[in-house]
C-alpha positions as CSV (number, residue, x, y, z in Angstrom):
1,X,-306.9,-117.3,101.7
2,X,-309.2,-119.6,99.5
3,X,-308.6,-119.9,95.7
4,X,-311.5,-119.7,93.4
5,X,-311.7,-123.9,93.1
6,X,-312.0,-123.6,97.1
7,X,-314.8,-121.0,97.6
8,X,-316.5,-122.7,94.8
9,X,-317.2,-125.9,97.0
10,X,-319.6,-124.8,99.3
11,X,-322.8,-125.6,98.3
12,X,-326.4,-124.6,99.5
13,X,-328.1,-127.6,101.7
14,X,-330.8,-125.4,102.7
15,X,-333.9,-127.6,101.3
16,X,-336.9,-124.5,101.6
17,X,-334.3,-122.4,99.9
18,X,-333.5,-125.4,97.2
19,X,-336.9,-126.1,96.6
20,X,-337.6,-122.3,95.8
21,X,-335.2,-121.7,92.9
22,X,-336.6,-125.0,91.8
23,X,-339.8,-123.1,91.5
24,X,-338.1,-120.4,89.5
25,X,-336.8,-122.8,87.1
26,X,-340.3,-124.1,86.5
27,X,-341.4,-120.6,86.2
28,X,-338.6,-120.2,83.0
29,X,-339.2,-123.1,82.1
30,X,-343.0,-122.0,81.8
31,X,-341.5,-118.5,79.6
32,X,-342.8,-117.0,82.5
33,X,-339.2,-114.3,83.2
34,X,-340.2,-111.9,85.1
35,X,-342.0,-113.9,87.8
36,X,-338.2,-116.0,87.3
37,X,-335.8,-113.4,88.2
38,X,-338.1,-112.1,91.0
39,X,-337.8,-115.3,92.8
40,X,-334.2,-115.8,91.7
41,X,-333.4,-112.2,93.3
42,X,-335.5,-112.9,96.3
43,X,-332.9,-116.1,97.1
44,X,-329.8,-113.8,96.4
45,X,-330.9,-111.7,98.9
46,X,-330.5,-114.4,101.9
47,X,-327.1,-115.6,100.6
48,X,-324.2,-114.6,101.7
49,X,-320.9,-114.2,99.1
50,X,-319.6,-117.2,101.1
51,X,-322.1,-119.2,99.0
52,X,-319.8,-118.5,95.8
53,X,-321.3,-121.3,93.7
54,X,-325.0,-120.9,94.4
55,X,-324.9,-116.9,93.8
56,X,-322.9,-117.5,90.8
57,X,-325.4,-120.0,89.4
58,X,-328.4,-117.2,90.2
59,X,-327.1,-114.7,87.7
60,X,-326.4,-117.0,85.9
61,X,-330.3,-118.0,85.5
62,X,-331.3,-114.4,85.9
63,X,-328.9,-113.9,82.7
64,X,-330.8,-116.6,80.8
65,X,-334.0,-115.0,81.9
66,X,-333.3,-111.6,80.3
67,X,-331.6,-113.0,77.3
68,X,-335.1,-115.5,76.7
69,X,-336.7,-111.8,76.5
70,X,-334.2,-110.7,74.5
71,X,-333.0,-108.1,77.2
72,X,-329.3,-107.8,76.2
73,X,-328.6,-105.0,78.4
74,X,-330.3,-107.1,81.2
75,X,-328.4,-110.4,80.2
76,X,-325.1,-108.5,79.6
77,X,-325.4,-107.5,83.7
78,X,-326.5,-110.1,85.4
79,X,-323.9,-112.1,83.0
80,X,-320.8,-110.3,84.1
81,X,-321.9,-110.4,87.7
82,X,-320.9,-114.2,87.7
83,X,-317.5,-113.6,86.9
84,X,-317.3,-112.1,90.0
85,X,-317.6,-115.9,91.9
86,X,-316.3,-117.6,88.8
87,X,-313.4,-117.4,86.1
88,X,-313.2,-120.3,84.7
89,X,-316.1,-121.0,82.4
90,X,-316.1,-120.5,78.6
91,X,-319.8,-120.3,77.7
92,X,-319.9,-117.2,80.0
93,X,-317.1,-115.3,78.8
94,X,-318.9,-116.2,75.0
95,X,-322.0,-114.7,75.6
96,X,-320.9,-111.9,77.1
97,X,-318.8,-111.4,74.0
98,X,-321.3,-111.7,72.0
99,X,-324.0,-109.1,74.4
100,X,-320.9,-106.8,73.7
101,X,-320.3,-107.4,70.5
102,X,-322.8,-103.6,69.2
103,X,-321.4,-102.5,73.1
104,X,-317.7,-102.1,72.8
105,X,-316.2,-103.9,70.2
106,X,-312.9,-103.5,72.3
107,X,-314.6,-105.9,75.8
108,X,-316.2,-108.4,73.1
109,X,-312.4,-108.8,71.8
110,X,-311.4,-109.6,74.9
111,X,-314.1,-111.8,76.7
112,X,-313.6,-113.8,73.0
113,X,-309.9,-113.9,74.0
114,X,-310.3,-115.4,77.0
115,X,-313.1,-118.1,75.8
116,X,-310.3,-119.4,73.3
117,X,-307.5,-119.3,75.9
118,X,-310.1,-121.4,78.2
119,X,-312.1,-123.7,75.5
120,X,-309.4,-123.5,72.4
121,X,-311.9,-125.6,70.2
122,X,-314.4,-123.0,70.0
123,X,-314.5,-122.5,66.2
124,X,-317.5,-119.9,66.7
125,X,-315.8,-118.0,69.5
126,X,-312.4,-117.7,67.2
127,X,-314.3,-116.8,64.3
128,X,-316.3,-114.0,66.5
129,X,-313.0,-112.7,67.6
130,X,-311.2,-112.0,64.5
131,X,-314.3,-110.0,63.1
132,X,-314.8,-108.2,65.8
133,X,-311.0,-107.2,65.5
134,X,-311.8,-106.0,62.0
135,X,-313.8,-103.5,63.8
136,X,-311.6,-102.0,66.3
137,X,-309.2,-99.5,65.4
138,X,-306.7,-100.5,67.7
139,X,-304.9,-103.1,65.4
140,X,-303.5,-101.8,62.1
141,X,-302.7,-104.4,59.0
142,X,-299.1,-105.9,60.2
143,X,-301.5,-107.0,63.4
144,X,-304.5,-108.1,62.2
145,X,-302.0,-110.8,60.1
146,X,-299.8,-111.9,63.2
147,X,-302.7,-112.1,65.2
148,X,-305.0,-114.4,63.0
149,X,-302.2,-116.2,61.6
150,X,-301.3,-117.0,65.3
151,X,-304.8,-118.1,66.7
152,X,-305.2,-120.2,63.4
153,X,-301.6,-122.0,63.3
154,X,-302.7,-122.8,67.2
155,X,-306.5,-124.4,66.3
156,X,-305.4,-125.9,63.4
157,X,-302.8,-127.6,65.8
158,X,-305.1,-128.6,68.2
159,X,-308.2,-129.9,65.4
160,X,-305.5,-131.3,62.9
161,X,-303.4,-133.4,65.6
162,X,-304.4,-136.8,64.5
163,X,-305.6,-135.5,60.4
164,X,-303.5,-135.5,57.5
165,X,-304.2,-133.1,54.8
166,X,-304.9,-134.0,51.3
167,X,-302.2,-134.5,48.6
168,X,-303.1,-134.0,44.9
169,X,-299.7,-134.7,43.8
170,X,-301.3,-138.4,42.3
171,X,-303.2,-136.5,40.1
172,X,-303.3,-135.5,36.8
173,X,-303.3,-132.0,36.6
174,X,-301.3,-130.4,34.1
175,X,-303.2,-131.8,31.0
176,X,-307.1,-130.6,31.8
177,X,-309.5,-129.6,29.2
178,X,-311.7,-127.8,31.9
179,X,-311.0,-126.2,34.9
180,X,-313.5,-127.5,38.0
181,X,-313.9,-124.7,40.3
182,X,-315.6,-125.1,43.4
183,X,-318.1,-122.3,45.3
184,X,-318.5,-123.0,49.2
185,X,-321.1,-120.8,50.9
186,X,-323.4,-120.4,54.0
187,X,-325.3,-118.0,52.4
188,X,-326.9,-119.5,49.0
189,X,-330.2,-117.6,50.0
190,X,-331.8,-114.3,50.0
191,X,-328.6,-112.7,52.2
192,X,-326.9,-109.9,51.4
193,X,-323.7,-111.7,49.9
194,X,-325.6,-112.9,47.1
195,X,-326.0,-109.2,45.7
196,X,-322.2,-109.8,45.4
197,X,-321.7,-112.9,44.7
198,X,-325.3,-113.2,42.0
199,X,-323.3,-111.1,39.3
200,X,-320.9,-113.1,39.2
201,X,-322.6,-117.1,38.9
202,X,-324.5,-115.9,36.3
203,X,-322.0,-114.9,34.0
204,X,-319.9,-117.6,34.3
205,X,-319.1,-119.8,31.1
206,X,-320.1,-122.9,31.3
207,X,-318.6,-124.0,28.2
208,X,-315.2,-123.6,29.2
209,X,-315.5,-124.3,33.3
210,X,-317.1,-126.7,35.3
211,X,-318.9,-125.5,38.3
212,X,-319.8,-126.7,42.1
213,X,-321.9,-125.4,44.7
214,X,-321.0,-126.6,47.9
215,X,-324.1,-125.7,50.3
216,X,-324.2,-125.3,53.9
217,X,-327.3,-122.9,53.9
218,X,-329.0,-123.6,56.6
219,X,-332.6,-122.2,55.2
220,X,-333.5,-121.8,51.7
221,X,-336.0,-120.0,49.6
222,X,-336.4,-118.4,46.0
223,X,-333.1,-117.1,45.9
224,X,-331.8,-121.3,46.3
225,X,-333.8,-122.2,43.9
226,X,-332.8,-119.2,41.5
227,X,-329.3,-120.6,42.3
228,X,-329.9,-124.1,41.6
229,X,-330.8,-123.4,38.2
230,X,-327.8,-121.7,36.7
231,X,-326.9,-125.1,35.4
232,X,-324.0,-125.4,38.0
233,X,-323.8,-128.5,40.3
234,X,-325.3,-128.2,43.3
235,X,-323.7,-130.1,47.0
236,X,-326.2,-130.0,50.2
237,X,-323.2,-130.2,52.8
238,X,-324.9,-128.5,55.4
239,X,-325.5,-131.7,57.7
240,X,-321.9,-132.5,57.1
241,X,-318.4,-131.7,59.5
242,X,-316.2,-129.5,58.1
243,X,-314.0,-133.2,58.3
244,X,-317.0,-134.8,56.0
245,X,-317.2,-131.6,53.7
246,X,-313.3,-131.9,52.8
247,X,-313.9,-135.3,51.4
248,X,-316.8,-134.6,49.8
249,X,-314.7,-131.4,47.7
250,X,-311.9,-133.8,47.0
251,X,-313.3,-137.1,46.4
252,X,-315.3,-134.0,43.8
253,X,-311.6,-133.6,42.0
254,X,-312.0,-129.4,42.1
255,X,-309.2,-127.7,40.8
256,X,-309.6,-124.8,42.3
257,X,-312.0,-124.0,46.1
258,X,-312.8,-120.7,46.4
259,X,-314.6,-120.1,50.1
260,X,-317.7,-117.3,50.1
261,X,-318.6,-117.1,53.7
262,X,-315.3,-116.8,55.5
263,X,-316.0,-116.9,59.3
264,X,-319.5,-117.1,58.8
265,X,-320.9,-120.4,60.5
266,X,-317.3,-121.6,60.6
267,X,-317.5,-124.0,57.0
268,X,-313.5,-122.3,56.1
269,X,-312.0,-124.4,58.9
270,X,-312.7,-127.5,56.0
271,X,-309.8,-125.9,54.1
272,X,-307.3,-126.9,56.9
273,X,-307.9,-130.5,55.0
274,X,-306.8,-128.4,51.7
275,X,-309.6,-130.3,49.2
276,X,-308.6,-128.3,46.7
277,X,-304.9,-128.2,44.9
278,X,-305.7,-124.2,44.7
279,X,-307.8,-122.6,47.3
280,X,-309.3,-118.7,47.8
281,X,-311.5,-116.5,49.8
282,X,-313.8,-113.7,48.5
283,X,-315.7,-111.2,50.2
284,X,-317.6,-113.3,52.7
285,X,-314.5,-112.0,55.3
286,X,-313.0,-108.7,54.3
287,X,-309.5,-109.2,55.0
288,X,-306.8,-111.7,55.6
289,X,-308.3,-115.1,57.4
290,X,-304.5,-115.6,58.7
291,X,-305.1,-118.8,57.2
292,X,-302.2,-121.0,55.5
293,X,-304.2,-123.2,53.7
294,X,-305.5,-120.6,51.5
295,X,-303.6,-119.5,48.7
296,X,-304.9,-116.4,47.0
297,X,-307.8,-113.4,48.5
298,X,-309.4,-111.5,46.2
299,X,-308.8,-107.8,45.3
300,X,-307.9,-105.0,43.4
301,X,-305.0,-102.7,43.1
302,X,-306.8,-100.5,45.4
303,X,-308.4,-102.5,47.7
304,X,-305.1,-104.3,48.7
305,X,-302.3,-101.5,47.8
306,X,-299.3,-103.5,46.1
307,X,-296.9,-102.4,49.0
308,X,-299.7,-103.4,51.4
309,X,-299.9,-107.5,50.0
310,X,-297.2,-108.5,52.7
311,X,-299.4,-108.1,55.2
312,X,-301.8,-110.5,54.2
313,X,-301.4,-114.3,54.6
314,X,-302.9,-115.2,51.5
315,X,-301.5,-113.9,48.0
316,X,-303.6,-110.9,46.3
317,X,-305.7,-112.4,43.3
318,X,-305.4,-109.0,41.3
319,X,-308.1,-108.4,38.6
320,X,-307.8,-105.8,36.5
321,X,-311.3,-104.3,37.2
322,X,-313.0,-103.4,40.6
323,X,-313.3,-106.5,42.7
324,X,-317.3,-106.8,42.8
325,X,-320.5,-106.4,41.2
326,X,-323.7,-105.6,42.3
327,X,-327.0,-106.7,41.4
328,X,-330.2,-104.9,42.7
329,X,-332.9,-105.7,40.5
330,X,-334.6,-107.6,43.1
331,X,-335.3,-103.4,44.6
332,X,-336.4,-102.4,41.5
333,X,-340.3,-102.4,42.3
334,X,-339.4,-101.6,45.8
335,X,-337.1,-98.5,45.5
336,X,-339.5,-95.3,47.3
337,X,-339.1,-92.3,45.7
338,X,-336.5,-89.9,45.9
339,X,-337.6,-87.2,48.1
340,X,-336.6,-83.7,49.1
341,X,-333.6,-82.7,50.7
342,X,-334.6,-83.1,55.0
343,X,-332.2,-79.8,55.2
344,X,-335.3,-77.9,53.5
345,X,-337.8,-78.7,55.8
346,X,-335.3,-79.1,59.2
347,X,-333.1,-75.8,58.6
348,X,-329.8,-77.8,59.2
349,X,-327.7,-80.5,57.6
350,X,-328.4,-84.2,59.0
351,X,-325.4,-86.7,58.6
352,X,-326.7,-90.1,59.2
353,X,-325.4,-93.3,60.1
354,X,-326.9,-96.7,59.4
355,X,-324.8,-98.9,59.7
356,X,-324.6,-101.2,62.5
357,X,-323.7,-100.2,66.1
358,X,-320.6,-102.1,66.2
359,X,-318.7,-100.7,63.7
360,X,-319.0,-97.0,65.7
361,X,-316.1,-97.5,68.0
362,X,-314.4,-94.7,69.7
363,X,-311.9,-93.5,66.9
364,X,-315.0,-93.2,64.7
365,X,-317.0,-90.8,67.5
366,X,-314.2,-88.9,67.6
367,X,-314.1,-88.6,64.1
368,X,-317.9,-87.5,64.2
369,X,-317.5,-85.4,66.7
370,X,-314.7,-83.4,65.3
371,X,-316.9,-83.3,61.9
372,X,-320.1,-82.0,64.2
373,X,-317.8,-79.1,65.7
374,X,-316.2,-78.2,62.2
375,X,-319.9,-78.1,60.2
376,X,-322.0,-75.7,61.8
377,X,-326.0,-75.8,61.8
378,X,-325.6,-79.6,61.4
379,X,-326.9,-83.1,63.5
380,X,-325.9,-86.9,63.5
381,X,-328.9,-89.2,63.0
382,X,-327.8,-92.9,64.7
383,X,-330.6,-95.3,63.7
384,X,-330.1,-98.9,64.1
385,X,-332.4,-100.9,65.0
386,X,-329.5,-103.2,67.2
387,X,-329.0,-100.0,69.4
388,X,-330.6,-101.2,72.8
389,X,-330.7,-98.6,75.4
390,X,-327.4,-99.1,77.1
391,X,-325.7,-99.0,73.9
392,X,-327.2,-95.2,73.1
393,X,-326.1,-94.1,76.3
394,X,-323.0,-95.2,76.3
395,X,-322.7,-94.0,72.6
396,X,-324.2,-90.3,74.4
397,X,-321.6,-90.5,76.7
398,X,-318.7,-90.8,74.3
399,X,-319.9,-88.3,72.4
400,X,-320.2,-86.0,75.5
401,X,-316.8,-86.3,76.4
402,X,-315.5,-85.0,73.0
403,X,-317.3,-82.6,73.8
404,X,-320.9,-83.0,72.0
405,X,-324.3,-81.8,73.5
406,X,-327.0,-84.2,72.8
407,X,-329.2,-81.2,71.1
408,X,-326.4,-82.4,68.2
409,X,-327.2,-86.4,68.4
410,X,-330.4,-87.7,67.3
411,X,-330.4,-91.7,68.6
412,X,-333.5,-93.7,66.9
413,X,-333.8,-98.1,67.2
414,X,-337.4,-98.1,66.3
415,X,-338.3,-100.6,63.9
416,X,-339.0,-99.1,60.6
417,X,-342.3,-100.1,59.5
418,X,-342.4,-100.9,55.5
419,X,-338.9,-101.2,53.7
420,X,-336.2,-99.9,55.5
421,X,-334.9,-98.1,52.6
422,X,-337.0,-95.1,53.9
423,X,-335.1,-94.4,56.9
424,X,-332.3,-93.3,54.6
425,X,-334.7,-90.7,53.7
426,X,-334.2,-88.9,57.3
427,X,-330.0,-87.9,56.0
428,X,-328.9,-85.1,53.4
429,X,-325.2,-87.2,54.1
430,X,-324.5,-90.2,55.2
431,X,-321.5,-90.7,57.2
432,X,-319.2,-94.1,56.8
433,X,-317.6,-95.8,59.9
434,X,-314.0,-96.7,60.2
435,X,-312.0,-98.8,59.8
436,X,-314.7,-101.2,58.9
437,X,-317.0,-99.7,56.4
438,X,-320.2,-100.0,54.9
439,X,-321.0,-102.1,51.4
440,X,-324.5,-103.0,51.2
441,X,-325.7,-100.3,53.0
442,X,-323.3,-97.6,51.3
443,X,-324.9,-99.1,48.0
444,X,-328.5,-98.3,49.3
445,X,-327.4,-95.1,50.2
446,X,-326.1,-94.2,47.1
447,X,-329.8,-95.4,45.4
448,X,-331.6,-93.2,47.4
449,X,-329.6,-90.6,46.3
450,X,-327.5,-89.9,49.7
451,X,-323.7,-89.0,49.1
452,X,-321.5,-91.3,51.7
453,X,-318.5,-89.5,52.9
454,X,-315.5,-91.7,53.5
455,X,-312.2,-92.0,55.4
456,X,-310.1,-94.3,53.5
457,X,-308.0,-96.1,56.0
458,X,-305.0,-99.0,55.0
459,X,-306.7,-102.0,55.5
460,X,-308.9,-103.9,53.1
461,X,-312.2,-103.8,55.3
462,X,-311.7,-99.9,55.5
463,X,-311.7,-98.9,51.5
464,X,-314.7,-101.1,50.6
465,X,-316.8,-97.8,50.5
466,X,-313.7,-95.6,48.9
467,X,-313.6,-98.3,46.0
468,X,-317.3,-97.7,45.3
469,X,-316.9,-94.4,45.2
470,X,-314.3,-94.0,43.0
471,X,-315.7,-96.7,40.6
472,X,-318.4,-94.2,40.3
473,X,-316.0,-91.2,40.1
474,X,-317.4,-89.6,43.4
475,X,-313.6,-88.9,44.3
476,X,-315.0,-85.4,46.5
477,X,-316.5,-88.1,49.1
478,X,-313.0,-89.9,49.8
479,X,-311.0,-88.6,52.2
480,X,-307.0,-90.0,52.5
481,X,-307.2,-88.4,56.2
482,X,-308.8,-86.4,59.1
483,X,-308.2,-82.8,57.6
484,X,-309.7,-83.8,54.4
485,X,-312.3,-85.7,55.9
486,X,-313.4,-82.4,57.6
487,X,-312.5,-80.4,55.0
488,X,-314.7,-82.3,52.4
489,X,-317.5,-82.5,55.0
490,X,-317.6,-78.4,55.5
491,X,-317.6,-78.4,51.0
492,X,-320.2,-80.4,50.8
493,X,-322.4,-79.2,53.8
494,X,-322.6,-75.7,52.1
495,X,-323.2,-76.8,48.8
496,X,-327.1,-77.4,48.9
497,X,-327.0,-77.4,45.2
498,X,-324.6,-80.0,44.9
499,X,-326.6,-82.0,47.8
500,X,-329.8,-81.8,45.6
501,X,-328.1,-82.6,42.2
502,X,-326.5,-86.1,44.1
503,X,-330.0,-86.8,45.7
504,X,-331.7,-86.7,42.1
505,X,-328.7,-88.1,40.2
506,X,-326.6,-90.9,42.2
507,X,-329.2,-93.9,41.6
508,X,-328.5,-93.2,37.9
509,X,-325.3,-92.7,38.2
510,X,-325.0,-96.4,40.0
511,X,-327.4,-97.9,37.8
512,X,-325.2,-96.9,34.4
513,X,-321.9,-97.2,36.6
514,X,-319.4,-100.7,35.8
515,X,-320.4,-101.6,39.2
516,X,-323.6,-102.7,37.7
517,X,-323.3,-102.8,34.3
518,X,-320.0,-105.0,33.2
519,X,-321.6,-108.4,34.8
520,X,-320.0,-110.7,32.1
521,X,-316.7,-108.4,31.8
522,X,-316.5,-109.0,35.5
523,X,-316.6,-112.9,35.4
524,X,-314.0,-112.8,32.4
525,X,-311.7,-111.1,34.5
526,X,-312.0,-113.8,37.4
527,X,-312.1,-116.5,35.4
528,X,-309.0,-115.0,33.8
529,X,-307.2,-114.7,37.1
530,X,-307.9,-118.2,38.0
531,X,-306.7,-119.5,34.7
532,X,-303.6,-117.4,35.6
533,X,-303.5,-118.8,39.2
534,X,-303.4,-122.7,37.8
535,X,-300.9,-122.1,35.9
536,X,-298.8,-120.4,38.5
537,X,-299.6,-123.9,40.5
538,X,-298.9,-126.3,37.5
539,X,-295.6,-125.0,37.4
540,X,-294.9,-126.0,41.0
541,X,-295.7,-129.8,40.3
């Protein structure tokens, strides 16, 4: 019997056939898909599976067709079809992890899995993986930590071999006037991190710290420029290796690195170098990075429960406040009017959830679905626009098997026209996935005066939306487990009263809340803990 290497020789000699998928490539080539895969199929059809290579190659163009049209349920097919000819190439197994990535967040993990094991050096593939492991509840906290401090000890291995990290031991560190603390970020532009991460530059003293931005934006607008003028120093790195970008932060002499993005476009794997004497993470990856190299992750004492902190690699940075701030007076002239409950005009309750597909894994529908059973005269509104076809049937057909009818479900990807703030409009509650929760969207939930009910899980990326709510004393939406969960659910559904008094009252409830408010309080606190966190290094030299 013939290996895969062996029925992978035979090639197709036949010159009319040749000369016709040379015609289809023109055709793609020409944006012209559909004419493409017509032709493409056509050829499949006269080849028999002894022609391994040839067929494999055809879905494999077929694949790039539908993904050119943005057809990820098309892509996503013909895709896995070629792994039934071949096994062995990486770039298949990542783009099918990434068509599955809003699919089944359980399949992307392991197609990512396998693109390591076959092309170890993919830094995007490795980065994928462990945050689509953030969003499967399959892998508790002790597990997400040997897991990603595995994969990471192993790349480093392989991208360090001939590198040497950076010593700082030559320097003179002990006897600094001012500290130089270093920001590196992907995302110095109008993206959702800098409503986090705004608060906080702004309200940094100047006076007593020195500041650099360390750039690898890739585009830049008003919200750069806004940046660029806080009076910190500003790095373009983007054109640089993460190789180039470590020399840059050390030949800069910062004291302390603290990385914004986290997996995002792959700029952490410049800490391997260690640039920095003292280097962090914050909020750009909500949990441990598995990481060595980086000495402290931000958090609070309930963020990162105390008997919880030995399951992350890094070291809790503790602050004695709630670990972020928000800033949304860039919304201000956008926010729509609150309007009336739907539950008046539709006759039931509508839980809604907006955040995006790939958070709803199965332990979440079966949450839901247990909720839909235990609240009578109530629906669950999905909208995302992400949710292609295949994606709300398959989400139907979970649902169906714990034993929902679709007269329950309410399944909506149309683009939203005007800001999208209005969909939230459509939901008396909003519902919260698990174990990776909302932030930004829970936040514009809570302006639009929609109550987000909340499973509080053990792991840092599943009490993001718990910690809101308790910063703004809205203790009756967190739930410690299921029976609660329910329990608060059935309260709150029967309590029209109490759903019209949050819909008039939450946005100024956040808008007066510390989560807004204590900006400059907030950076003292940081800057306090990284005062605290170079002395706990200076007294290791």
């Amino acid at each position: 019997m013939m290996n895969e290497y062996e029925r992978l020789q035979k090639r197709l000699t036949s010159q009319p056939l040749l000369d016709i998928i040379a015609s289809a490539d023109n055709l793609y080539k020409e944006s012209r898909f559909d004419e493409a895969i017509s032709v493409y199929n056509n050829v499949l059809v006269q080849l028999d599976e002894s022609f391994a290579f040839d067929r494999c190659e055809l879905y494999r163009k077929i694949g790039n067709c539908y993904y050119a049209q943005q057809n990820k349920d098309g892509a996503r097919r013909a895709y896995e079809k070629t792994l039934d000819y071949c096994t062995t190439n990486g770039s298949i197994y990542a783009i099918l992890a990434y068509l599955y990535y809003y699919v089944d967040n359980d399949i992307a993990i392991d197609y990512y899995t396998k693109t390591v094991e076959i092309t170890p050096t993919d830094e995007v593939s490795l980065s994928s993986k462990c945050i689509t492991i953030l969003k499967s509840h399959k892998y508790s906290q002790k597990m997400i930590k040997e897991t990603f401090e595995k994969d990471m000890e192993k790349f480093k291995s392989i991208i360090m071999r001939n590198e040497t990290p950076y010593s700082h031991r030559d320097r003179d560190l002990k006897n600094k006037k001012k500290l130089h603390i270093g920001y590196l970020s992907s995302d110095f532009y109008s993206h959702a991190m800098m409503q986090f991460i705004l608060p906080l530059l702004e309200n940094h003293n100047l006076d007593k710290f020195d500041f650099t931005l360390y750039s690898t934006t890739k585009k830049t607008d008003h919200v750069t420029e806004k940046i660029k003028n806080l009076g910190m120093r500003w790095q373009d790195c983007r054109e640089l290796t993460n190789k180039q970008l470590a020399k840059v932060i050390y030949d800069d002499n910062v004291d302390i690195l603290i990385d914004l993005s986290g997996f995002t476009h792959c700029r952490c794997f410049s800490l391997f170098y260690k640039p920095a004497p003292v280097q962090m993470q914050y909020l750009g990856f909500v949990n441990t990075m598995g990481m060595k190299d980086i000495d402290y992750i931000f958090a609070d004492d309930y963020t990162i429960p105390k008997d919880m902190a030995k399951y992350y690699t890094e070291k809790p940075l503790y602050l004695n406040t709630y670990m972020q701030r928000f800033d949304f007076n860039k919304y201000d002239s956008k926010w729509p009017a609150i309007n009336e409950l739907p539950y008046k005009k539709n006759g039931y309750i509508t839980f809604g959830s907006f955040n995006c597909p790939s958070k709803i894994n199965d332990y979440t529908i079966e949450l839901w679905s247990k909720l839909l059973k235990n609240v009578e005269n109530s629906k669950l509104l999905v909208y995302r626009t992400q949710m292609t076809n295949d994606v709300i049937e398959r989400f139907k057909g979970k649902f169906a098997k714990c034993g929902i009818g679709m007269d329950r479900l309410i399944f909506n990807n149309m683009p939203f026209t005007g800001p999208h703030f209005y969909v939230y409009q459509m939901a008396d509650i909003a519902l919260d996935p698990t174990p990776f929760n909302g932030l930004t969207v829970t936040l514009e939930l809570i302006a639009m005066g929609i109550p987000v009910l909340t499973l509080a899980g053990k792991s840092m990326q599943s009490r993001g939306c718990a910690r809101i709510n308790k910063a703004l004393k809205l203790d009756d939406l967190v739930a410690e487990n299921e029976e609660q969960y329910i329990k608060k659910a059935q309260r709150l559904a029967k309590n029209i009263y109490k759903l019209e008094k949050y819909r008039n009252t939450l946005r100024d409830t956040l808008a007066k809340s510390i989560l807004v408010t204590d900006k400059k309080g907030f950076a003292k606190h940081v800057e306090d803990a990284y005062l605290k966190a170079w002395q706990t290094y200076c007294k290791t030299l």
